[in-house]
C-alpha positions in Angstrom: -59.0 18.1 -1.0 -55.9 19.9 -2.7 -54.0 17.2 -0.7 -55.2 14.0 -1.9 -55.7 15.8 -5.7 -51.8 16.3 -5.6 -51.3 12.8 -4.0 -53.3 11.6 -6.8 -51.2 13.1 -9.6 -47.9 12.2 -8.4 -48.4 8.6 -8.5 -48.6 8.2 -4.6 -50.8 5.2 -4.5 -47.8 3.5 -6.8 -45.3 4.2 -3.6 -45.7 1.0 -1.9 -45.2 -1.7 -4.7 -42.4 0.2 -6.1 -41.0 -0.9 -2.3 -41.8 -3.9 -2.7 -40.6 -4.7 -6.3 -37.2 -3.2 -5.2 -37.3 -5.2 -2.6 -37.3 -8.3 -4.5 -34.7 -7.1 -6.9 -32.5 -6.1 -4.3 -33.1 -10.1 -2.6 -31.7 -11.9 -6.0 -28.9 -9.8 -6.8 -27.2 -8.6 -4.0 -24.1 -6.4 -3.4 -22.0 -8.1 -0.7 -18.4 -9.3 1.3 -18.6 -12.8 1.5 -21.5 -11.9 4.4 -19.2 -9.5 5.7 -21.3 -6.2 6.1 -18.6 -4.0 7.7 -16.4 -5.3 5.0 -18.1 -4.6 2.4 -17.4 -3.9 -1.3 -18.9 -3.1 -4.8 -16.3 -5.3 -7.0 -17.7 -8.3 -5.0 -21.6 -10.0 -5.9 -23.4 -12.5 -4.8 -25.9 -14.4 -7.3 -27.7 -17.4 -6.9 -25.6 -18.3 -3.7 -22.7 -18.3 -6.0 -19.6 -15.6 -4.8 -18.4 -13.5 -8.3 -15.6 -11.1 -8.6 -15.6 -9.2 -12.2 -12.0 -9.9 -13.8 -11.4 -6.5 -14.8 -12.9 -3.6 -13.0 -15.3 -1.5 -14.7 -14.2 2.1 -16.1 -17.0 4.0 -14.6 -16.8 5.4 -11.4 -18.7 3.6 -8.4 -21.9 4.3 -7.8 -24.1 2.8 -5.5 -25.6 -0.5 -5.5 -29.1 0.4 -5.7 -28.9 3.0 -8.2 -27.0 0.8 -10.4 -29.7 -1.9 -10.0 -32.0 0.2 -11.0 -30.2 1.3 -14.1 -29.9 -2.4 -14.7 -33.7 -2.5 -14.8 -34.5 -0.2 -16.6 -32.0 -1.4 -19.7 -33.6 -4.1 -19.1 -37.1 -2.7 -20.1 -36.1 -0.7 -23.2 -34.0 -2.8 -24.5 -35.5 -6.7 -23.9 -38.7 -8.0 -24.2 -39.4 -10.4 -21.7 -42.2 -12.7 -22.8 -44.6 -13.2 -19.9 -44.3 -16.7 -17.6 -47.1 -17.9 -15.4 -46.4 -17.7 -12.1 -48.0 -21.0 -11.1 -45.1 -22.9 -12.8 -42.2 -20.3 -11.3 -41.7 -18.4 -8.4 -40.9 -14.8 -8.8 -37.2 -15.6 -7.5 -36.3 -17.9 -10.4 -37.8 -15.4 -13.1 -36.1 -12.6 -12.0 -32.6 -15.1 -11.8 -33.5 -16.0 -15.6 -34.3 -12.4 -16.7 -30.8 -11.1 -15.2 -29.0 -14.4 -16.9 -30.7 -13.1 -20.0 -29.7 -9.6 -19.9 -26.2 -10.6 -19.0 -25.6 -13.2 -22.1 -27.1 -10.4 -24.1 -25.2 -7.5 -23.0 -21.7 -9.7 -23.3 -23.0 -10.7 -27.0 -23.1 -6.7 -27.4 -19.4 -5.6 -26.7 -18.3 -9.0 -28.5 -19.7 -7.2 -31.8 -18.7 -3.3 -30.6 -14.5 -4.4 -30.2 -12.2 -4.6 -32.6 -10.3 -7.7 -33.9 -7.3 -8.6 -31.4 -8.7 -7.4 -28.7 -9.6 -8.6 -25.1 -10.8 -11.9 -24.9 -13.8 -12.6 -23.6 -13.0 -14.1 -20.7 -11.5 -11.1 -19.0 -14.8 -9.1 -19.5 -17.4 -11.1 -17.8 -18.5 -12.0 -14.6 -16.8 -15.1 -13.1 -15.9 -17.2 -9.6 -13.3 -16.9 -7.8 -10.7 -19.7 -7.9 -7.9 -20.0 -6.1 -5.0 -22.5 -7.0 -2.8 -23.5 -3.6 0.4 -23.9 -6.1 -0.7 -20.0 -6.8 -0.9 -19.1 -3.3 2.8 -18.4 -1.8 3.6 -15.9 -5.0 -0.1 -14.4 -4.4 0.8 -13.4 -0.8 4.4 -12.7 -2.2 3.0 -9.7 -4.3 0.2 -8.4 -1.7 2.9 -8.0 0.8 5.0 -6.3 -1.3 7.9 -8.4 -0.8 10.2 -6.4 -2.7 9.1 -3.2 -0.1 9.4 -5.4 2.8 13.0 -6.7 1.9 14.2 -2.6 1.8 12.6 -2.5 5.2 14.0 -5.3 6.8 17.5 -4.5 5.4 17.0 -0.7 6.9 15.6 -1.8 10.5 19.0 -4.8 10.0 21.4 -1.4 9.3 19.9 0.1 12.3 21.0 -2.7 14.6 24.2 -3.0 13.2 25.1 0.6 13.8 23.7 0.5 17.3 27.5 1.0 19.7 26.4 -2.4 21.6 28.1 -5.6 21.0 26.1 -8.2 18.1 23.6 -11.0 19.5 22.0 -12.6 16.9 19.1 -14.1 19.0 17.8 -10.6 18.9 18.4 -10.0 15.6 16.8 -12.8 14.2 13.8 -11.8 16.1 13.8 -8.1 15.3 14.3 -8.8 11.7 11.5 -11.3 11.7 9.4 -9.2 13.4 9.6 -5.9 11.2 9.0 -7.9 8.0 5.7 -9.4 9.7 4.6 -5.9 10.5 5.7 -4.4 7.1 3.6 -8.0 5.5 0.6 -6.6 7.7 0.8 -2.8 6.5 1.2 -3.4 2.4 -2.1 -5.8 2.6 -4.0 -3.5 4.2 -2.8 -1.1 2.1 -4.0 -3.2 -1.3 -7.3 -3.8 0.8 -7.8 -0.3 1.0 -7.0 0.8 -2.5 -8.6 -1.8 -4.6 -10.8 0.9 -6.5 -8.0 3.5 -7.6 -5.1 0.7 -8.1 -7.5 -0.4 -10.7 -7.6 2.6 -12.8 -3.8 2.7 -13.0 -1.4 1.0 -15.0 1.2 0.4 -12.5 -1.1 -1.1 -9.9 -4.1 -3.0 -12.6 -2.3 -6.4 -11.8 -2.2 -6.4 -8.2 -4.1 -9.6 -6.5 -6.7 -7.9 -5.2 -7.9 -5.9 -8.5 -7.4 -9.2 -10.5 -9.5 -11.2 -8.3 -6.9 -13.7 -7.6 -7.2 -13.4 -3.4 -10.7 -12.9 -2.0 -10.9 -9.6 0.5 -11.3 -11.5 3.5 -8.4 -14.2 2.9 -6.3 -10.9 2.4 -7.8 -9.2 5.7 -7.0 -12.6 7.2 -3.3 -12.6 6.0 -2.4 -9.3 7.5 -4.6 -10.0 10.8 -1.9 -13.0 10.7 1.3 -11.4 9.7 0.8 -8.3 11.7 -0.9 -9.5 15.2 2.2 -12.0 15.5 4.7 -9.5 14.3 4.1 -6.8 16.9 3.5 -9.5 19.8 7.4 -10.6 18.8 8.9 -7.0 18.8 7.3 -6.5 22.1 7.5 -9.7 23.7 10.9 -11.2 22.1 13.1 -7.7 21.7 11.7 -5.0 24.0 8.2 -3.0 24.3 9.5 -0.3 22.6 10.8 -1.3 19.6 7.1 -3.4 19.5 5.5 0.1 20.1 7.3 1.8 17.0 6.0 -1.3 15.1 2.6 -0.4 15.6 2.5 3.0 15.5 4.2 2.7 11.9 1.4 0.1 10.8 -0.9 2.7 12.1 0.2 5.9 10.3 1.1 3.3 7.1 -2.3 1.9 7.0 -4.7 5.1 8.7 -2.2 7.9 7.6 -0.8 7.6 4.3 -3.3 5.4 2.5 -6.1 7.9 2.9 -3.7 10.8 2.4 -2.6 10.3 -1.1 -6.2 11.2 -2.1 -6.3 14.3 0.2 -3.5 15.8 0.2 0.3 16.1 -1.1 1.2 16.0 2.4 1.5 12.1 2.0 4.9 11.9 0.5 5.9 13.3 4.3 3.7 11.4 6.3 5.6 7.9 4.0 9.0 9.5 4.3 8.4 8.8 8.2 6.6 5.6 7.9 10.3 4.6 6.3 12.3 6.3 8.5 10.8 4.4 11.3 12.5 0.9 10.3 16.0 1.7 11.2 15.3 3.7 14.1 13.3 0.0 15.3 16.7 -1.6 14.6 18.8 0.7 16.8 16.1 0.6 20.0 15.8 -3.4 19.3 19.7 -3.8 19.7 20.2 -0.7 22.7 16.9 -0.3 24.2 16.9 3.4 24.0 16.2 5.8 21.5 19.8 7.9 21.1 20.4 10.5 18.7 22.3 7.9 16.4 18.8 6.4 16.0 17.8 9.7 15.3 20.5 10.3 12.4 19.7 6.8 10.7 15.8 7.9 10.6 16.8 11.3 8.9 19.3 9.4 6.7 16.0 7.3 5.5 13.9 9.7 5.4 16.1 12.6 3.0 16.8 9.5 1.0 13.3 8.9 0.2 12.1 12.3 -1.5 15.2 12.0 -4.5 13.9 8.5 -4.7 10.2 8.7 -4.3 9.7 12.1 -6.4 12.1 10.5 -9.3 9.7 7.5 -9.7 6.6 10.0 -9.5 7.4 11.9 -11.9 7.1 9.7 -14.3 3.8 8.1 -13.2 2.1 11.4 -13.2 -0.4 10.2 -15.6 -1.4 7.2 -13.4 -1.5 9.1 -10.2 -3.8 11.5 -11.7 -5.7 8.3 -13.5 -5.7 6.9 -9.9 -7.6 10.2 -8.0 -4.3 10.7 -5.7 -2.6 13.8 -4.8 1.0 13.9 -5.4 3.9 16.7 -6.0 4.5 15.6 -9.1 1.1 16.1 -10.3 -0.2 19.0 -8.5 2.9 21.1 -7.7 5.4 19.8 -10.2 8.2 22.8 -9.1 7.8 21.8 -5.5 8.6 18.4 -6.1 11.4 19.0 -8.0 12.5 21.8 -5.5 11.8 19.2 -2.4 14.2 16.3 -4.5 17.1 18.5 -5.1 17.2 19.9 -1.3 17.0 16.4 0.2 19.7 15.4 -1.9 22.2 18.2 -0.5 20.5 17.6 2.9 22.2 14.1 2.5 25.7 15.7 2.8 25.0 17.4 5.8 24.0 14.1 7.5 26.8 12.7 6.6 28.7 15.1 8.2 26.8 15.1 11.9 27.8 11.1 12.0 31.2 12.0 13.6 30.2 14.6 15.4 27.3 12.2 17.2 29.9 9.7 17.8 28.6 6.9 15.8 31.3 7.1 13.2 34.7 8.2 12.4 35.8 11.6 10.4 36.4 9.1 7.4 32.9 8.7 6.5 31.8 12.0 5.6 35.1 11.8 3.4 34.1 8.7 1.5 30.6 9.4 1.1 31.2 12.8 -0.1 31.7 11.3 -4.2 28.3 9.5 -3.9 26.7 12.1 -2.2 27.5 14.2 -4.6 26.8 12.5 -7.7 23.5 12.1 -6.4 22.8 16.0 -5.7 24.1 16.6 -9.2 21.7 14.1 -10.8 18.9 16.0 -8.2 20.4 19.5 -9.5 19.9 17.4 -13.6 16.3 16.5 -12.7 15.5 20.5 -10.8 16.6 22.1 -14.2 15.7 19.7 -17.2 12.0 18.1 -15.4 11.8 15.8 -18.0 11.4 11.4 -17.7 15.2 11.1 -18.4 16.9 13.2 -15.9 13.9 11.7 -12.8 15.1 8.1 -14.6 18.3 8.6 -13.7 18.0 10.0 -10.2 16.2 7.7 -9.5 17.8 4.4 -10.8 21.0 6.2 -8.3 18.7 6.5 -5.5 18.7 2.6 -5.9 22.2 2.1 -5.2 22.9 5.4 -3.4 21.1 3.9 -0.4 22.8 0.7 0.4 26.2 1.7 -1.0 26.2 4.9 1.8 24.8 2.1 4.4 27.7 -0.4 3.9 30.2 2.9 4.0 29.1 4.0 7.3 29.2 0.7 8.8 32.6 0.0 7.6 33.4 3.6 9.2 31.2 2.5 12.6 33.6 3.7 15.7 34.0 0.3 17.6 32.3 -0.9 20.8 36.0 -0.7 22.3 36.9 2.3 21.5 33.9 4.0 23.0 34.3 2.3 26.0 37.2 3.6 26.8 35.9 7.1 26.1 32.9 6.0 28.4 30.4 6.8 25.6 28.3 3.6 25.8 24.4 4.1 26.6 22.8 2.3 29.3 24.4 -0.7 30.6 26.1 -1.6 27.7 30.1 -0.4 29.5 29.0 -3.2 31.9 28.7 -5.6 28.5 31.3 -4.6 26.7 33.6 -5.3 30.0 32.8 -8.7 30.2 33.7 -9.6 26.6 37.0 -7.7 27.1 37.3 -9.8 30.4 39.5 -13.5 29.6 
């Protein structure tokens, strides 16, 4: 009796049609990925049949579907009154379709009045479809793959076949080249896909195709299925199986790795330093078919070059990256990442200086690399003791040119093909190569 007296207070009986009604709420306004349900995401509806993507992302954190629905209602009861329809004229569907289109107009009519003169128009704050222009399309794809990233890569993974001691074909070149820029395509969508919610709370990242609605999810997914399945299938197929199998294990630690790491932990910024070390090693196995310790000295050229550069730039987007939820040196541990910059920068040097010793090049490029090297450990040593925007400008705007300038100084200063076949020095079979273009 105590029982049913309690059930009977609570409201108990009321369970069921609250079901129900939630049901029928949830049926006209659903939160959905293009029917996708393992793809699915909140920035995405679907009302009467008709696909939406909000132009601007909403400032409040993401909560889930449901509850916002219900949050929705109950606005809708304080602050409307509906004015009662007969449901022998209208279905229940159409009057819940009507009373959403209601609140919606409503709600937009209320931040019209609430900002200012000159601000947002009013466009950019609703609710609209998704339309995509095919004269649009090629600069779209341009910016989700990160074309500017991809070009560093490619030119990285093209220095790492030039380096390699085995005579030039350019059939394989071609196809290496082609086939890291697919893969790097593949890895910066997925990357977008993935980030979507935090790229949109910061300033750098607001305007990326994704957040701006300009590319639907799955024609994004679809792009990097394309770029990346293709990409990996010519590394392997066209160059060798291992320089395919360093392809995909960077999209994997790019994509699985580092993406969910910058909201973990400040252990991204090493897990990315090896994502792009990676390309140049691919361009040294793609030309020998081995992994040598030349290969070896390329990846750790690329990956000391990356803090100076990485941790100059971070520094002064410190308040997005803490706008955007991720964990990074410069926010978190500010002395480490200025600590991390400066030592990379003299680790630099010493690189330099194991090229000779490996082989790869002669005793004249530690000599001529030793000015820019050390300009840019001074500007790390400027940016360890000042830690302020103008001294991380700096380094970094020399990282830009450090990089490509110390490339095209060491391949200048690359030992010839010759000269280490007479010394024997050759790996694999390529004394037995280098013999027949000798040979008249």
């Amino acid at each position: 009796g105590l029982f049913l007296w309690h059930l009977r207070n609570t409201g108990a009986q009321k369970i069921p049609c609250r079901f129900v009604r939630l049901y029928h709420v949830a049926s006209s306004r659903l939160i959905t990925f293009q029917y996708f349900n393992f793809l699915k995401r909140m920035y995405v509806t679907q009302c009467n049949k008709d696909l939406s993507q909000r132009a601007k992302p909403k400032s409040d954190s993401i909560v889930s579907p449901f509850h916002e629905l219900h949050q929705l209602d109950h606005e809708k009861k304080v602050v409307h009154k509906i004015s009662p329809v007969s449901p022998i004229h209208h279905s229940w569907s159409e009057m819940s379709s009507r009373n959403e289109l209601t609140e919606m107009k409503s709600a937009a009519e209320t931040e019209d009045s609430v900002i200012p003169v000159g601000g947002e128009c009013k466009e950019d704050r609703q609710w609209k479809e998704m339309k995509l222009q095919l004269d649009d399309l090629p600069g779209i794809l341009a910016r989700l793959s990160k074309i500017k990233l991809t070009a560093l890569v490619v030119s990285t993974a093209s220095a790492g076949f030039a380096m390699a001691p085995v005579p030039f074909e350019l059939t394989c070149f071609l196809l290496a080249s082609l086939g890291t820029g697919l893969a790097s395509c593949a890895a910066n969508s997925i990357n977008q896909f993935f980030e979507v919610p935090f790229d949109s709370n910061m300033n750098r990242t607001k305007n990326r195709p994704l957040v701006r609605g300009q590319i639907s999810p799955l024609l994004a997914v679809c792009f990097a299925a394309s770029c990346g399945i293709p990409g990996i299938a010519l590394l392997t197929l066209g160059v060798n199986p291992l320089t395919g199998a360093l392809g995909a294990f960077n999209i994997f630690l790019y994509t699985c790795c580092y993406t969910p790491l910058k909201r973990m932990s400040i252990a991204n910024t090493w897990v990315g330093a090896v994502v792009g070390a990676i390309p140049p090693i691919m361009g040294w196995t793609a030309a020998t078919g081995s992994l040598d310790a030349g290969a070896l000295l390329l990846g750790g050229i690329l990956y000391s070059w990356q803090f100076p550069h990485f941790n100059a730039l971070s520094w002064g987007l410190r308040e997005d990256y803490s706008r955007g939820g991720y964990c990074m040196m410069s926010v978190t541990h500010p002395g480490l990442c200025r600590r991390v910059a400066l030592r990379h920068c003299l680790a630099l040097i010493g690189l330099s200086t194991v090229a000779p010793v490996l082989n790869i090049t002669t005793w004249t490029f530690p000599i001529i690399s030793l000015p820019i090297n050390l300009y840019i450990s001074y500007l790390g040593f400027r940016f360890y003791r000042d830690a302020d925007r103008s001294s991380s400008r700096k380094l970094f705007f020399c990282s830009l040119w450090h990089l490509p300038m110390l490339l095209l100084v060491m391949f200048t200063c690359k030992k010839s093909v010759l000269e280490k076949e007479d010394k024997g020095d050759l790996p694999g079979g390529s004394h037995e190569m280098a013999m027949e273009i000798r040979l008249p």
